[in-house]
C-alpha positions, 0 to 999 in steps of 0.5 A, a space after each residue: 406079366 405086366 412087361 408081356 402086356 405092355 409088349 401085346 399092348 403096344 403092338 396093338 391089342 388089347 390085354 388085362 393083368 391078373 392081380 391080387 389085392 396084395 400086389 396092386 400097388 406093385 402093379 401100378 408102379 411097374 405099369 408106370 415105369 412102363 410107360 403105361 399108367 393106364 394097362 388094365 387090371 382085374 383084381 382077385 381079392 385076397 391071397 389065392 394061396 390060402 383060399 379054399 377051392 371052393 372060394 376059389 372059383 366063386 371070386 374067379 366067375 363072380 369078380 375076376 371073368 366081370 373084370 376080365 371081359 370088361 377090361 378087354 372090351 371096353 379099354 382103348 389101346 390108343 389111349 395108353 401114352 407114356 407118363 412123362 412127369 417133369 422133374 427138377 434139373 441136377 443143379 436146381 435147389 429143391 429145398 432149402 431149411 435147417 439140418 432137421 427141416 432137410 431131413 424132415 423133407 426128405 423123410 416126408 416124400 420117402 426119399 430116405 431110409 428113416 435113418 439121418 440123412 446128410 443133405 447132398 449141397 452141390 459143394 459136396 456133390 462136386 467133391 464126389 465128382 473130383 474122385 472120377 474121371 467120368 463126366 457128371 451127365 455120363 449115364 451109367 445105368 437105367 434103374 427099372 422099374 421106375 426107369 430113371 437113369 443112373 449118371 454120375 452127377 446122381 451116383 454122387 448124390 446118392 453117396 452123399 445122402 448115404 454118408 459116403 465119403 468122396 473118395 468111394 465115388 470110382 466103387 459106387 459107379 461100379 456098383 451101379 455098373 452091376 446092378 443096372 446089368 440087364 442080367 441082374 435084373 434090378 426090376 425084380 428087387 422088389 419082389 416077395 421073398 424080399 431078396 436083398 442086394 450084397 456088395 462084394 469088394 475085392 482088391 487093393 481098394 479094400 484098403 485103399 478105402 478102409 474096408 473092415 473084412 475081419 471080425 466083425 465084417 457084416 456088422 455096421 461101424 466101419 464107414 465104408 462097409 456100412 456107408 456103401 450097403 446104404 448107398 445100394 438100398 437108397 439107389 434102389 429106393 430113389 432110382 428104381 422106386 423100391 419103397 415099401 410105404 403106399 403106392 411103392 414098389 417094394 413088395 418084399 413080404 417079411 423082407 431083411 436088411 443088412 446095410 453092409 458092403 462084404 469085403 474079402 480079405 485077400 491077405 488070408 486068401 494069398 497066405 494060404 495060396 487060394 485065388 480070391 472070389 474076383 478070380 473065381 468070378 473071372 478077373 486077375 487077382 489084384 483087380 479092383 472088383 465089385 460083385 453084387 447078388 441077391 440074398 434071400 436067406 441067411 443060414 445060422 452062425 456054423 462053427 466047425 472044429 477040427 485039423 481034418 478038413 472033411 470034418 468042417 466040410 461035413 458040418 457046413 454041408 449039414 448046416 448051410 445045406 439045409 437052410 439053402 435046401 427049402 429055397 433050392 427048389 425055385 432055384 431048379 425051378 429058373 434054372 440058376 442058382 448062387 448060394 454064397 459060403 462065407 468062411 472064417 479065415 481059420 477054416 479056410 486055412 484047414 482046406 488049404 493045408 489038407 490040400 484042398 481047393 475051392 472046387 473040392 469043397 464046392 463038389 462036396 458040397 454037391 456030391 453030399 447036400 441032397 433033398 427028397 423030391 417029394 419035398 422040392 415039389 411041396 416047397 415049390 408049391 407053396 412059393 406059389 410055383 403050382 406047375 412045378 414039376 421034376 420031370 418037367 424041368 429035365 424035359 425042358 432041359 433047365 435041370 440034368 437028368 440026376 433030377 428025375 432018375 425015377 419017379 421015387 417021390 423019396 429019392 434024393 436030388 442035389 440041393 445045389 445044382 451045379 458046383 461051379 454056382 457055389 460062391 466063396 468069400 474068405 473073412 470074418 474073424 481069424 480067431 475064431 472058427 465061424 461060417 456062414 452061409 447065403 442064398 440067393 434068389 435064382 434069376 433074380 440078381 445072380 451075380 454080376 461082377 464089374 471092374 472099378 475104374 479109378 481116376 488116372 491121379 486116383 495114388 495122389 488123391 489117396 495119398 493126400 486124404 491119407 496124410 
């Protein structure tokens, strides 16, 4: 809503955003980001999604209508001029102190996680920049809603407060490609339901870097799953300004976090003669690619067994289904929605040896996770979406017509809206016979996937880190 005003407001007329006391902050932020630090505001105080009717309507004609008429009577569009706050160059010392002091710093002006920090000194910035090609002003990116733009020479920055090592540097310019995308819509990061950004490496690099993709692969302990996650979630606090502390962006409500890049392990993949998730998104096997989506829900540990590929078919579809199946409802509701099936190299050696293919499993996983209506429309609801309507979305062309064949509020609509959307990543434990399941947050942060462009020496670089 604030982007629209923004756009009214600068072609000259005067607008006031409705906002509840939850999201003020937020607001100020994104109005800076814009641009326009003074875009009036009227504020409902309060959750309006669990006020009575009653309370309803007096905070709207006692506290909302006063502010409503005020802001759009007595506030001068002339006034509102883009804030341009100065900032130290790349190369300027802005503090100098002990290992504890420089972390200290940065903790105090919440430019880290809480977690240790390693202080980003200009020599090891310059030994990130000799894994790159790419010149250090290069702007690879704009990070909204604070807008800074992503060069390389803070690409490396970054890396290395996230305990990066220098040869990562081609993978997180990469990253950066995907999530500055206009698609992925980076601006949206800190919004409610607390969608985190999940990294999916694909390629050579996997080894070339050292990337765990077995047992283990979404816990924390290899240096570059676990360094490269941080590295995201520091870009998206430090460039975009997705901090959760007073007067920040982060509007995540409960949120989650994982602080781990995902690796494919396109070993498995080859030796039971599937493609990787990078084909599937497009690109030859063998490339160099990084994939970043939103994740907003995590379905339990599912462990399947049996030599039929039907039977674990069935059990994901139960499982993983029905934790997508509340979320799916938004989905429908934005047209777009990428749920991601993370399956256990032993699993996926079943489907293959039963002959079946990803798409195989993606239409079963179409054909039989189903919902009622009745229940995507109270879901919907609740989310906040109280206009939303099954008939309305097939009129509107955003959903087929398999989502409003009746007016049943009993009859069952697809859970995953079209099969092709439904992402699969093969790693994890090969000893074990476990899956898992991922949603993500519909227009916000669908996947992106962008190749990593290696420096022309990158075989002699590896080679000598290596040795």
């Amino acid at each position: 809503m604030l982007r629209a005003s923004a756009a009214v407001e600068r072609a000259g007329y005067p607008t006031v955003s409705i906002v509840s006391t939850g999201f003020l902050k937020q607001a100020e932020v994104v109005a800076r980001g814009l641009g326009l630090p003074d875009l009036p505001i009227a504020h409902y105080p309060g959750v309006p999604m669990t006020d009575s009717v009653e309370e309803l309507q007096r905070k709207v004609e006692h506290e909302l209508i006063p502010q409503l008429v005020k802001g759009i009577t007595a506030h001068d569009v002339a006034r509102l001029t883009p804030a341009a706050p100065p900032e130290p160059a790349p190369r300027d010392i802005v503090f100098r102190g002990t290992l504890d002091e420089v972390g200290e710093h940065f903790y105090s002006n919440q430019w880290s996680d809480g977690l240790p920090i390693i202080p980003p000194t200009l020599d090891r910035i310059e030994r990130f920049l000799g894994y790159t090609d790419r010149a250090a002003d290069e702007v690879i990116g704009i990070c909204p809603p604070d807008n800074r733009e992503a060069t390389v020479w803070n690409i490396a920055v970054t890396g290395v407060i996230a305990g990066c090592r220098p040869e990562y540097m081609p993978l997180l310019i990469a990253v950066v490609e995907a999530v500055t995308d206009p698609e992925y819509r980076m601006q949206d990061a800190g919004s409610t339901p607390g969608w985190e950004s999940l990294i999916v490496v694909n390629g050579p690099i996997v080894k070339d870097l050292d990337f765990n993709c077995g047992a283990s692969v979404m816990r924390v302990g290899r240096q570059a799953n676990t360094s490269v996650g941080r590295f995201l979630r520091l870009l998206l606090r430090n460039m975009a300004g997705f901090r959760f502390a007073p007067g920040a962006g982060d509007k995540g409500s409960i949120g989650q976090s994982f602080l781990v890049a995902l690796a494919e392990d396109e070993d498995s993949v080859r030796q039971i003669g599937w493609q990787p998730f990078s084909a599937d998104r497009g690109f030859k096997a063998g490339d160099n690619i990084v994939t970043v989506q939103s994740v907003v829900g995590i379905s339990p540990p599912v462990y399947t067994g049996s030599e039929k590929a039907v039977e674990h078919a069935r059990i994901l579809a139960e499982v993983i289904g029905g934790s997508c199946a509340y979320w799916s409802p938004v989905g429908i509701a934005y047209g777009k929605w990428h749920p991601l099936l993370l399956l256990g190299p032993s699993i996926a050696k079943v489907f293959a040896q039963e002959g079946w293919s990803k798409d195989d499993l993606r239409k079963y996983l179409y054909d039989n996770v189903r919902m009622r209506a009745h229940d995507a429309e109270r879901y919907a609801y609740y989310v906040g979406l109280t206009d939303f309507s099954l008939a309305d979305k097939v009129k509107q062309g955003i959903v087929p017509r398999v989502y409003h064949e009746s007016d049943d509020p009993e009859r069952l609509i697809p859970v995953f809206q079209k099969p092709e959307w439904i992402g699969i990543v093969v790693a994890g434990d090969p000893g074990r016979n476990q899956s898992k399941g991922y949603c993500s947050n519909h227009v916000q942060g669908p996947p992106v996937s962008k190749p990593v462009r290696l420096p022309g020496n990158w075989q002699q670089l590896i080679a000598k880190k290596q040795s």
